[in-house]
C-alpha positions as CSV (number, residue, x, y, z in Angstrom):
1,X,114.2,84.5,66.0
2,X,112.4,84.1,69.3
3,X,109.2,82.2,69.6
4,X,106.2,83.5,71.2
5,X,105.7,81.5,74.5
6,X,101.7,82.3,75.8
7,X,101.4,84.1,78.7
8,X,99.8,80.8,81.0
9,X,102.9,78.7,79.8
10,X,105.2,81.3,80.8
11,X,107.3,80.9,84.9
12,X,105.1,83.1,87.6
13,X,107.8,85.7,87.6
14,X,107.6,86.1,84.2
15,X,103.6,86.1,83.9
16,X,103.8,88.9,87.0
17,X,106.5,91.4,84.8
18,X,104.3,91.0,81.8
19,X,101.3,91.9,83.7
20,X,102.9,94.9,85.4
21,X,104.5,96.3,82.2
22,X,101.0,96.3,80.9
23,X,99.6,97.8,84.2
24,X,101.8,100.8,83.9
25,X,100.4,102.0,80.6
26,X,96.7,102.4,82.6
27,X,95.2,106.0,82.8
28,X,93.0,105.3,85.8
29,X,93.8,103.6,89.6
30,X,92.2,100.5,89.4
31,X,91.3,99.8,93.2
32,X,87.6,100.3,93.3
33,X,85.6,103.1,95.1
34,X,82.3,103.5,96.6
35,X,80.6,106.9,97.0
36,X,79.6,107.5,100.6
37,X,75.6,107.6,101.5
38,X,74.2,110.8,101.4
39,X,71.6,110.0,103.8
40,X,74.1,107.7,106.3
41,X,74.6,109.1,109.3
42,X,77.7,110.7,109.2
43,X,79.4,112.4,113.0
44,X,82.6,113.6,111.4
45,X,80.1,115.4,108.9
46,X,77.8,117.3,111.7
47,X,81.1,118.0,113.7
48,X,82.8,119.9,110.4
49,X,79.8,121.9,109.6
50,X,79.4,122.9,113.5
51,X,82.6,124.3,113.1
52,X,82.0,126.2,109.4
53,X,79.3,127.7,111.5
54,X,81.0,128.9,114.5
55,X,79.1,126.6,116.8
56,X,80.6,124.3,119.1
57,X,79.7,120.6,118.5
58,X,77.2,119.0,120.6
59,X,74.9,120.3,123.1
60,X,77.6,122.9,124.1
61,X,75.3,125.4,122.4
62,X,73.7,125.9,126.1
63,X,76.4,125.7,128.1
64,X,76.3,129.9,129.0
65,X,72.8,129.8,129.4
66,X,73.2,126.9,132.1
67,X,76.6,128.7,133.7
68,X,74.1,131.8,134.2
69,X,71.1,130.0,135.7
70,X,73.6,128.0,137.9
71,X,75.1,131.5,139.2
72,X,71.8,132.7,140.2
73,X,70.1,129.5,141.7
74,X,73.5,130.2,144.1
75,X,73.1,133.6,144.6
76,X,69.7,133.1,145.6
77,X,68.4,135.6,142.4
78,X,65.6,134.6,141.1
């Protein structure tokens, strides 16, 4: 019959396979997580829903508007 030898008296490798044995049998990841700011200022977040909507990101939104003007300022129409 083997004695029971308490986990803190056991060797280091033997304390680490008991602990991982009993690891396996977890349901959940146990690394913890944090739920990101609503609020925070986020660029990746502005930059996705430019593109959902079509728009380029940034102030590119002008960028015909400006391409026009610049054509007429050197065409001389005003």
């Amino acid at each position: 019959m083997k004695n029971y030898v308490p986990i803190n008296k056991r060797t280091k490798k033997q304390q680490k396979e008991y602990h991982k044995q009993q690891r396996a049998t977890w349901n959940i990841n146990p690394v913890t997580r944090t739920v990101p700011n609503g609020k925070g200022y986020n660029r990746n977040k502005i930059k996705q829903e430019d593109r959902r909507n079509g728009r380029m990101s940034g102030n590119q939104d002008n960028l015909p508007f400006l391409l026009l003007n610049k054509k007429k300022i050197f065409l001389g129409i005003d």
